[in-house]
C-alpha positions as CSV (number, residue, x, y, z in Angstrom):
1,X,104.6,108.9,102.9
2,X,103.2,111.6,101.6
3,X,102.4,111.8,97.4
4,X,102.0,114.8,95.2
5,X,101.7,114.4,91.6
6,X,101.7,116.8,88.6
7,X,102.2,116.9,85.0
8,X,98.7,116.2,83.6
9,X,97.2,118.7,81.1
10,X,95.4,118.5,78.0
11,X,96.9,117.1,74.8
12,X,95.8,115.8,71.3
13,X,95.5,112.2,71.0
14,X,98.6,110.7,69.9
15,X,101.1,113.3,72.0
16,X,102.9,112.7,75.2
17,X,102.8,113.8,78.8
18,X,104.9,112.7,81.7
19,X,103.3,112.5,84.8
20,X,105.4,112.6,88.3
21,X,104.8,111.0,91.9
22,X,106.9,113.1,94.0
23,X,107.2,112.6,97.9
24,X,107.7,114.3,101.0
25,X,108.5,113.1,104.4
26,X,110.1,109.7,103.3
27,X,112.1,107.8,100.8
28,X,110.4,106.5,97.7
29,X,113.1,104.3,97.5
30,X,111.5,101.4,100.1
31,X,108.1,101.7,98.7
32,X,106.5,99.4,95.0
33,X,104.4,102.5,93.4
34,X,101.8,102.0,91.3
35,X,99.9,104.5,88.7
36,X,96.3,103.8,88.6
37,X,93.4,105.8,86.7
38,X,90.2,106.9,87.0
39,X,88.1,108.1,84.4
40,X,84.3,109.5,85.3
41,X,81.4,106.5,86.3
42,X,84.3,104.3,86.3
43,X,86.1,102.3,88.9
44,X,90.0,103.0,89.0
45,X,91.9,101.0,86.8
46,X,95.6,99.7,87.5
47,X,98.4,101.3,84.7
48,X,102.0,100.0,85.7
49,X,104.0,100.3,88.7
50,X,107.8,99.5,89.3
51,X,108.9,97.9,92.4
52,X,111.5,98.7,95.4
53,X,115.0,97.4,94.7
54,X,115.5,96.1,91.3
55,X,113.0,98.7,89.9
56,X,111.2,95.9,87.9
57,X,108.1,97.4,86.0
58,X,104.5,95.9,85.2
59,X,102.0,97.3,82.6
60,X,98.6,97.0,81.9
61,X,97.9,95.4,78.2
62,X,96.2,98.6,77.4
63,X,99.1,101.0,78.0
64,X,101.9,98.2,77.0
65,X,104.3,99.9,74.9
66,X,102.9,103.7,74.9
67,X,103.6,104.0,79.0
68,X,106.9,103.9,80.8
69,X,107.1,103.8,84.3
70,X,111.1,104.9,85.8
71,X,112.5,106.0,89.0
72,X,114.8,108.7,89.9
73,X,116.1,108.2,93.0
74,X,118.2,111.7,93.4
75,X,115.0,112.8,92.5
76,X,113.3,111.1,95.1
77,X,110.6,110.7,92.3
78,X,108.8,107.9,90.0
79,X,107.6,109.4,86.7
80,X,105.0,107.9,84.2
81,X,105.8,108.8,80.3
82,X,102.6,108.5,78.5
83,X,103.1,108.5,74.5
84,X,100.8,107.7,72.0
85,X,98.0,108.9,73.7
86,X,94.7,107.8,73.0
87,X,91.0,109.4,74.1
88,X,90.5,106.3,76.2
89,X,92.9,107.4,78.5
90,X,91.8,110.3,79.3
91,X,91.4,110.5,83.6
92,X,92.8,111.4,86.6
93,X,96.2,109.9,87.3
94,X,97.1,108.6,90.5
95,X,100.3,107.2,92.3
96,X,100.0,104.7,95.2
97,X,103.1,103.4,97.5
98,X,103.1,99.8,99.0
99,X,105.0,97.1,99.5
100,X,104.0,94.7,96.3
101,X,104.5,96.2,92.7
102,X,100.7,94.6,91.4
103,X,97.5,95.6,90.2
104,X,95.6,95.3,93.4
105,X,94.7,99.1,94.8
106,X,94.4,97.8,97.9
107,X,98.2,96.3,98.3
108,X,99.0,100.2,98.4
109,X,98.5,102.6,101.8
110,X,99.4,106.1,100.6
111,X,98.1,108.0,97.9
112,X,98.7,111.5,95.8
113,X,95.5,114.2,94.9
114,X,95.7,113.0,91.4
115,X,96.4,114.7,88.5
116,X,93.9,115.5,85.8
117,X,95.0,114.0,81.9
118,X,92.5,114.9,79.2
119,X,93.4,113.5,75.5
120,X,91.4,115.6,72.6
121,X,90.3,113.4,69.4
């Protein structure tokens, strides 16, 4: 399946962004998709991701209650709402499809470009 996501951009720290993971050539709805992040001399870092079916989420402590992960399934999309935002998570935003909805890149096949998310203090 082919991934695009959008939505980053620059905001002050404590505003909100909503990022999308949008897909061509298949339905999201059979696919767990996660949101990781990578910020610069750093390895990328798990967020959240919600899972096929029952659309069950998981978060990462540090995002818990600032992030919410949804799918739209007319939409053929899964968002990320990002509130609260803090310098520390500033990076670039990916989306991955796979099977399993965990923390573990590697459980996930297809990935987006990214999309860029800078927080000003």
């Amino acid at each position: 399946v082919q991934l695009v996501e959008s939505g980053g951009g620059l905001v002050q720290a404590g505003g909100s962004l909503r990022l999308s993971c949008a897909a061509s050539g298949s339905s999201l709805d059979y696919y767990a998709i996660g949101w990781f992040r990578q910020a610069p001399g750093k390895l990328r870092e798990w967020v959240s991701c919600i899972t096929s079916g029952f659309d069950s989420t998981n978060y990462a402590d540090s995002v818990k209650g600032r992030f919410t992960i949804s799918r739209d399934k007319a939409e053929n999309a899964v968002y990320l709402q990002m509130d609260s935002l803090k310098p520390e998570d500033m990076a670039v935003y990916f989306c991955g499809a796979g099977r399993i909805c965990n923390s573990n890149r590697n459980h996930y096949h297809d990935w987006g470009q990214g999309t860029q998310v800078t927080v000003s203090s």
